[in-house]
C-alpha positions as CSV (number, residue, x, y, z in Angstrom):
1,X,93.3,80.0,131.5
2,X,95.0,77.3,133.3
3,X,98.7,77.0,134.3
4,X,100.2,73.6,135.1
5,X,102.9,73.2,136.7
6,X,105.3,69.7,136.8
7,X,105.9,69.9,140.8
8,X,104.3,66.9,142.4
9,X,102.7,69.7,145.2
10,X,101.5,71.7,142.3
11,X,99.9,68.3,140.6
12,X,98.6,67.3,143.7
13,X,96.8,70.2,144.6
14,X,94.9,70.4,140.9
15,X,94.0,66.6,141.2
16,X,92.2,68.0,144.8
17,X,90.7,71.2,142.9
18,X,89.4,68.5,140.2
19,X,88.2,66.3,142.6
20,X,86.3,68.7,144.4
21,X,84.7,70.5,141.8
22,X,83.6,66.9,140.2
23,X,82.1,65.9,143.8
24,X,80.2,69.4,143.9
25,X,78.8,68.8,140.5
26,X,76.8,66.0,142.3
27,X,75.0,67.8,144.2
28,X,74.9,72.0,143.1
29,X,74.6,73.2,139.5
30,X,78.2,74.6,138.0
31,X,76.9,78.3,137.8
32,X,75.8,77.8,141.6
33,X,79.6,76.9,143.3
34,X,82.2,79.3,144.0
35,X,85.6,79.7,144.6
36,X,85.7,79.5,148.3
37,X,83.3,76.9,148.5
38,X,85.5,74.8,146.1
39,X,88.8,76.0,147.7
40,X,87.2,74.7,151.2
41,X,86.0,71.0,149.6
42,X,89.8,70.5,148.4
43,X,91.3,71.7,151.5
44,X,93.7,74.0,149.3
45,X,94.1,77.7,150.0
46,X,92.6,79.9,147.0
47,X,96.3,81.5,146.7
48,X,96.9,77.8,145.4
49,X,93.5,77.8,143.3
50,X,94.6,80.9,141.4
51,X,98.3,80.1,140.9
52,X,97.0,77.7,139.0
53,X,93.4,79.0,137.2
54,X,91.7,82.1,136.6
55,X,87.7,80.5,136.8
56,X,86.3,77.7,137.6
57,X,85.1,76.8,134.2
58,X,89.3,76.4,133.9
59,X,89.3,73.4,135.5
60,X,86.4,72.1,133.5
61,X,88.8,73.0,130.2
62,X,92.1,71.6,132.0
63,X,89.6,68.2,132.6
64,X,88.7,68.0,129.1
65,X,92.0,69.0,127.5
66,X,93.5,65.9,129.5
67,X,90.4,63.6,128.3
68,X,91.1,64.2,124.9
69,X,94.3,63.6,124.9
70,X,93.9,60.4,126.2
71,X,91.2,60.5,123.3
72,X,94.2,60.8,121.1
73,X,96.2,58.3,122.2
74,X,93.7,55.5,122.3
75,X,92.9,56.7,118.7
76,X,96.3,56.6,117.4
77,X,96.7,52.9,119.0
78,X,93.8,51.7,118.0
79,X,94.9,52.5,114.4
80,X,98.1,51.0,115.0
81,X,96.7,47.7,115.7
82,X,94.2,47.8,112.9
83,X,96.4,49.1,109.8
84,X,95.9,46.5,107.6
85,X,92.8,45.3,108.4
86,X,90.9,47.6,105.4
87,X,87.4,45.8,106.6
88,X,88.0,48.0,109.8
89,X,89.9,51.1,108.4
90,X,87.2,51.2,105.3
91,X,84.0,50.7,107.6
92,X,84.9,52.4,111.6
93,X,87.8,54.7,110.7
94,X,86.8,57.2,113.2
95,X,84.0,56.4,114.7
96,X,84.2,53.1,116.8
97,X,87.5,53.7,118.5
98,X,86.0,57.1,119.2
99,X,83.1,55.6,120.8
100,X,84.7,53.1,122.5
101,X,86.8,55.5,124.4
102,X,83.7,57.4,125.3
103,X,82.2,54.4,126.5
104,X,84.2,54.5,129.8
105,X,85.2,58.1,130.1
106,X,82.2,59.7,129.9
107,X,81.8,61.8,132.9
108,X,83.7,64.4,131.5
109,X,81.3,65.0,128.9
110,X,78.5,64.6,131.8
111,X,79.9,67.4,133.9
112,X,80.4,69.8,130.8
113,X,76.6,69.2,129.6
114,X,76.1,70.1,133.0
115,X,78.0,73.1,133.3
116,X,76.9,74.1,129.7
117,X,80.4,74.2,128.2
118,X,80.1,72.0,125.5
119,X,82.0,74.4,123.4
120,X,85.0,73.1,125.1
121,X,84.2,69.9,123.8
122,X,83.9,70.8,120.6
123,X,87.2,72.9,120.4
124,X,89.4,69.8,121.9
125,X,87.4,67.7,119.6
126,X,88.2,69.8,116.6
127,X,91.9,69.9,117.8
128,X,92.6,65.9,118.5
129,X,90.7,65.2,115.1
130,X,93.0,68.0,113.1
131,X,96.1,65.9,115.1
132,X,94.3,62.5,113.7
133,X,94.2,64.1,110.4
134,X,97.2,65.6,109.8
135,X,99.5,62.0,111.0
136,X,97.1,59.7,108.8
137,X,96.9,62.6,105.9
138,X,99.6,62.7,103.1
139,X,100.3,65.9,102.8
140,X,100.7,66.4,99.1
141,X,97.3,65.3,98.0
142,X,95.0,67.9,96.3
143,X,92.0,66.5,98.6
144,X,93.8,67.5,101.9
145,X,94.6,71.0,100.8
146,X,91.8,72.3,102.7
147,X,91.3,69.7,105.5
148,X,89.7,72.5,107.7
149,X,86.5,71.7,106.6
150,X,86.7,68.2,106.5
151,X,87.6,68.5,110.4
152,X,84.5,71.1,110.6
153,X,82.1,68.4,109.5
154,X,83.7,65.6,111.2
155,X,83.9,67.4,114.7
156,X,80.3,68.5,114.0
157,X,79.3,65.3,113.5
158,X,81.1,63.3,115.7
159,X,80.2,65.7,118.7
160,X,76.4,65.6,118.3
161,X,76.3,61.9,118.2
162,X,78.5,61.9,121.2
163,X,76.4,64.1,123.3
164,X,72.7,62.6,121.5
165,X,74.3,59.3,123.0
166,X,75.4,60.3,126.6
167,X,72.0,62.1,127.2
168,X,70.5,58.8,125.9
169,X,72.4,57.3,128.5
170,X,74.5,55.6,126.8
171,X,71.5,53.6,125.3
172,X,73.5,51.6,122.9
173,X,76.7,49.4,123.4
174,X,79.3,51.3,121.4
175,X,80.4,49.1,118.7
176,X,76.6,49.2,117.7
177,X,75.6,52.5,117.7
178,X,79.4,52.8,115.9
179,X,77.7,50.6,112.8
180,X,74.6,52.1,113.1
181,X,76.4,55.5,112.5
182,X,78.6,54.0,109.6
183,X,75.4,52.6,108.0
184,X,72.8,55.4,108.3
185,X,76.2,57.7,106.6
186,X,76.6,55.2,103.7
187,X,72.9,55.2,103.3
188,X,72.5,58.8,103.3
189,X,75.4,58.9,100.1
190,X,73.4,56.4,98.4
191,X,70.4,57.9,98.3
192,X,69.3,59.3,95.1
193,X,66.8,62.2,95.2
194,X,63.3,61.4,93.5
195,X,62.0,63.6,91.0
């Protein structure tokens, strides 16, 4: 669990904690660093590293937790702008703003592959699509009534094409692999099974 606090010393010292573990990642495996060692990289005290964390892998969830809200944001703006545009609402609703974030934050995805904690991916994932949902979603329609699942499968998918991408290395512009994506899913409801 991590606890943030809004003093700028508090702030500061988790942006050094984040730092340091990101910098360690480049050269040690997660499961391989430990408290002092990170504590010693940020030049923080480990009084300060536990006022604010319990584990390590807390600062990997804090890092993520931040990325996808920033995930959310981008979303929601990128909707904004494209609201009337149905060609781009009916054909990238999710997808291409999604990977165009991606695009240029990636590292956090990187460092939790590496750490292999991409269960916290999926449960921030889960959580800004639900927040997506539920803003764009009217709230009286019989199809929404059970919107759990729909943000099961959409996080499912979403986060598999995500990481399959990023261990690619990124092999594909985004907007590309985005209509690739939104064409192989419209193909796959179009096909009719062959007796």
């Amino acid at each position: 669990m991590y606890r943030i606090k809004q003093d700028k010393r508090s702030i500061q010292s988790i942006e050094w904690l984040k730092s340091a573990l990101w910098d360690l990642m480049l050269h040690k495996d997660f499961i391989d660093i430990s408290v002092i060692e990170l504590v010693s990289k940020a030049q923080v005290g480990r009084a300060t590293f536990y006022r604010n964390f319990d584990t390590l892998e807390d600062i990997l969830r804090l890092h993520c937790d931040e990325t996808f809200e920033q995930l959310k944001k981008f979303m929601i703006q990128y909707y904004e702008q494209n609201d009337g545009d149905e060609t781009v609402m009916n054909k990238t609703v999710f997808i291409k703003p999604f990977l165009r974030f991606w695009d240029t934050h990636s590292i956090v995805i990187q460092r939790l592959i590496q750490a292999k904690r991409t269960d916290f991916i999926h449960e921030a994932l889960s959580r800004t699509i639900e927040s997506i949902v539920m803003l764009r979603a009217y709230a009286d329609d019989e199809l929404w009534g059970r919107y759990d699942y729909f943000i099961a499968a959409r996080s499912g998918e979403a986060l598999h094409v995500l990481l399959h991408w990023i261990k690619n290395g990124k092999d594909l512009p985004s907007d590309e692999l985005a209509d690739l994506v939104t064409a192989q899913w419209q193909a796959s409801l179009n096909l009719k099974l062959q007796v």
